[in-house]
C-alpha positions as CSV (number, residue, x, y, z in Angstrom):
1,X,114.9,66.1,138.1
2,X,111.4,66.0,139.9
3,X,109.7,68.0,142.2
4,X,108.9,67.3,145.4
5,X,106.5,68.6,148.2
6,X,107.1,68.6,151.8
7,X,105.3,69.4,154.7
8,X,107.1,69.3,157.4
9,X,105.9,69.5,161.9
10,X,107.9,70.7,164.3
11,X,107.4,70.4,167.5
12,X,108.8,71.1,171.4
13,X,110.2,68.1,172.7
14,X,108.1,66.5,174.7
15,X,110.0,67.1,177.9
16,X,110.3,70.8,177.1
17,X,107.4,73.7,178.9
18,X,105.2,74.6,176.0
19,X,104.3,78.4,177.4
20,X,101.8,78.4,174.5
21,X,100.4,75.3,174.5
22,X,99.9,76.0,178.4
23,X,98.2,79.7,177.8
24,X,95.8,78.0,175.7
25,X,95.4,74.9,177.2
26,X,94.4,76.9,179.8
27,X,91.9,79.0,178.1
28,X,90.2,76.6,177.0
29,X,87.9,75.8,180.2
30,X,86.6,79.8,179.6
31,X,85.6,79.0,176.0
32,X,83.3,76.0,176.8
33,X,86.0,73.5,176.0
34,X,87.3,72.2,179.0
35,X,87.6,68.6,177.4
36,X,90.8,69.7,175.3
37,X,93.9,69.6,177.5
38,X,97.7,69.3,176.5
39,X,97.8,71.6,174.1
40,X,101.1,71.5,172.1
41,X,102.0,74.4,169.7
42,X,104.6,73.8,167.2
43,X,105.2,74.7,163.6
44,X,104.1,73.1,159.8
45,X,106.2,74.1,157.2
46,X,105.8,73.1,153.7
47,X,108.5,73.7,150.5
48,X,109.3,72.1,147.0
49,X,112.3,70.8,146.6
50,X,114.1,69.6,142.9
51,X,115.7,66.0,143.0
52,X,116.5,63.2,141.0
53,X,114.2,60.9,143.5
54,X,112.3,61.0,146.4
55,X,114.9,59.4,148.6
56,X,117.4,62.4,147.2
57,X,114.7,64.8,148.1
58,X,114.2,63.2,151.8
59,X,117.8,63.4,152.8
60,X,117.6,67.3,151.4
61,X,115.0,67.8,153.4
62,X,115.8,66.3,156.3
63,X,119.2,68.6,156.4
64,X,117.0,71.5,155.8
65,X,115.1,70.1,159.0
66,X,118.6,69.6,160.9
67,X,120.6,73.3,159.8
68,X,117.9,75.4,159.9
69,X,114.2,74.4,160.1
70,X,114.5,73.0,163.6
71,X,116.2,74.0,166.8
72,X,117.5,70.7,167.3
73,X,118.1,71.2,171.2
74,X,114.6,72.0,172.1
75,X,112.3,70.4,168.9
76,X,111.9,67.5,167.2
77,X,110.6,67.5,163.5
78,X,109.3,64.6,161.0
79,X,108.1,65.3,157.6
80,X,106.2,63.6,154.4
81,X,107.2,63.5,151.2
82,X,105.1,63.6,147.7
83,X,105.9,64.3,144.4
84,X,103.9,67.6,143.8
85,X,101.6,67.5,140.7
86,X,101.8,70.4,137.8
């Protein structure tokens, strides 16, 4: 078995209101940044996971992703894998 390292983004879908995004989207104008608009907010998530390869480890994360990382209705999630180092 290896280990593996995932990070992991989740995200609102696209289609979805962003409340936070849109507080500090708006927010930003007051701080001198008015150039930064569409703020998204979402989460990053990283974790080890033990397999016997990386495509193993993928599909383990990916149901992580599916039963509980992710609220599959209103996000979407994509993730990298690497084999972490000792």
């Amino acid at each position: 078995m290896k280990t593996f390292r995932a990070s992991i983004d989740v995200m609102p879908h696209d289609n979805l209101l962003d409340p936070q995004g849109k507080a500090v989207t708006g927010a930003m104008p007051n701080l001198g940044l008015a150039e930064i608009t569409g703020v998204r907010i979402g989460k990053h998530i990283t974790l080890h996971v033990e397999a016997a390869d990386k495509k193993a480890a993928e599909a383990k994360v990916d149901e992580a992703c599916k039963k509980l990382l992710a609220n599959l209705i209103m996000e979407k999630y994509s993730f990298a894998i690497e084999e972490a180092g000792n």
